[in-house]
N, C-alpha and C positions, 0 to 999 in steps of 0.2 A: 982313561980313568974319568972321563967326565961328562960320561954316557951311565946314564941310570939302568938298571936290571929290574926286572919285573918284580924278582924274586925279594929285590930291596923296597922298592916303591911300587905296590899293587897297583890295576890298572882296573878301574871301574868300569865296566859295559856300560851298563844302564845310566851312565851320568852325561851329565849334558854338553856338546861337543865344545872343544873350544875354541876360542877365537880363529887359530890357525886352521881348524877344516872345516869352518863354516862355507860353502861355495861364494865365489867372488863375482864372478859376471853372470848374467842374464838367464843365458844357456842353464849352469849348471842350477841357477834358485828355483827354474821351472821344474826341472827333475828330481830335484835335490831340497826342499825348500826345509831354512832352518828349524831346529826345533823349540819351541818358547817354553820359558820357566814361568810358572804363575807363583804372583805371591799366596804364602801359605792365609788363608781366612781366620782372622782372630774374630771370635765373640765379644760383640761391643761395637765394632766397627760400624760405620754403617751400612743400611742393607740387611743385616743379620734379626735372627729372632730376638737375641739377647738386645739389641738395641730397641728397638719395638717393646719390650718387655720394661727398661729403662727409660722409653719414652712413655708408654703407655701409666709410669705408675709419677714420673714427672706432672704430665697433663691430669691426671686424677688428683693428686695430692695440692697443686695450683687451684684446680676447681674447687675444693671443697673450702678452699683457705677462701676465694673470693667470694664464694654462697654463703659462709657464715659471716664474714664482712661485711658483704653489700646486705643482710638482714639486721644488722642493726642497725639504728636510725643515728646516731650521733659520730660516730665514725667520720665522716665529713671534719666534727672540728676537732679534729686533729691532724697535725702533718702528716706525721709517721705513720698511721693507717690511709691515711692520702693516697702515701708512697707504696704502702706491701698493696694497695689496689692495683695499683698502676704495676707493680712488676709482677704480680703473678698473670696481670691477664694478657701481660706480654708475654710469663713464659708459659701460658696458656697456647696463646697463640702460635707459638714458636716448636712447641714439643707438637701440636696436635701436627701442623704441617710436615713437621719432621716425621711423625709416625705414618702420616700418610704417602710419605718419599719410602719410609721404611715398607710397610707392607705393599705399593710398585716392584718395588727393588726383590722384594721373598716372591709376590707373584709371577714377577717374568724371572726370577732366578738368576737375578745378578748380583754381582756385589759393589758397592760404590768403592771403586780404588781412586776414581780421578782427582789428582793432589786438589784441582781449583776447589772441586767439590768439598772433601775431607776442611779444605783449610777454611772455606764458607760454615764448614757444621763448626770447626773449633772456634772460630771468632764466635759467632750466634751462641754456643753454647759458654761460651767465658762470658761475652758480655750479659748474657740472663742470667748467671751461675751469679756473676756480682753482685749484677742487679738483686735479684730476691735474696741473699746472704744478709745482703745492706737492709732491703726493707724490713728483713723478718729480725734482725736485731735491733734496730731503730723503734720495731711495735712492742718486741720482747723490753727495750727497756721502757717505753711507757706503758705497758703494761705493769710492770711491776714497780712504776710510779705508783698509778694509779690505786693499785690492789694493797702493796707493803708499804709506803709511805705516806702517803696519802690518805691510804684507810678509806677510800669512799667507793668501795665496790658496789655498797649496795644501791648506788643512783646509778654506774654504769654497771655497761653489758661483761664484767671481767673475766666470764666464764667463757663469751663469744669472742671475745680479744685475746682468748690465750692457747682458744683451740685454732683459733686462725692463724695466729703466728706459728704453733707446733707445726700446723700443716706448709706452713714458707717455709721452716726449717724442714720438714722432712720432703719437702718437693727441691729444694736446695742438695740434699743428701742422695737425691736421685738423678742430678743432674750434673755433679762431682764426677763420677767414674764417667759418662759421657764426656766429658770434656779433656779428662786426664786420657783415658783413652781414642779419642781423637787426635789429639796433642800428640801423643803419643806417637800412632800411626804416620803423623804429618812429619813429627821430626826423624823418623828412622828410616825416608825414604832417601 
């Protein structure tokens, strides 16, 4: 009775052998050599187009926030546009190399599974995700110092200061699902 029947528990062909008939010595791995499972490729990952896609509109959405910051002239005396300088052109920096590991990776047609790798993109990506979240709320609220309470838009650039922060936030917003998705992959291995 404690012997299973086919007819009870099916017996898969096509599935992957198990432990017990995997070949043991030397002899039979030349003849015999195991069969490897790959993991399934999620979109997001790195390597993939969707990543590329996600880093490409990261590094767009950085540039355009630090070209409308660094043209206006008084930006300097304040901290907090100090600051969204400083992290976008970090995560400028950061997405563009990343997009460049990404389109390597789609031209030779591999995919980055190696944990060191993954767990290098998820730190990079949390520590820049923080980073600009911080800066582009930090400009959002002197911006609407400057504009709502203050009242004195028309001496500064309000309109330059608010398109710059939208763009920290939505270059922030593109680099969210990269990092959650990285995360992601790191901790399900």
């Amino acid at each position: 009775m404690s012997r299973s029947h086919p007819s009870v528990h099916p017996v898969n062909f096509n599935a992957p052998p198990s432990p017990s008939t995997i070949p043991l010595d030397e002899n039979d791995l030349q003849h015999n050599p195991p069969t490897r499972i790959r993991m399934k490729e999620l979109q997001g990952m790195p390597g993939t187009s969707t990543s590329l896609a996600l880093r490409s509109l990261q590094f767009s959405f950085a540039v355009v926030s630090l070209a409308v910051m660094a043209t206006t002239s008084d930006f300097p005396s304040v901290t907090a546009f100090r600051y969204l300088v400083a992290a976008v052109s970090l995560q400028t920096l950061w997405s563009l190399s990343l997009g460049v590991v990404d389109i390597y990776a789609l031209l030779v047609k591999r995919c980055l599974r190696n944990s060191r790798v993954i767990a290098l993109f998820t730190m990079g990506d949390g520590i820049t995700c923080t980073l600009t979240f911080a800066a582009a709320c930090a400009s959002a609220g002197i911006t609407i110092l400057i504009g709502n309470d203050i009242d004195s838009c028309a001496q500064n650039h309000c309109t330059r200061f608010e398109t710059a922060t939208a763009m920290a936030f939505m270059s922030w917003f593109a680099v969210s699902p990269s990092f959650f998705l990285n995360f992601w992959s790191l901790a399900s291995r």
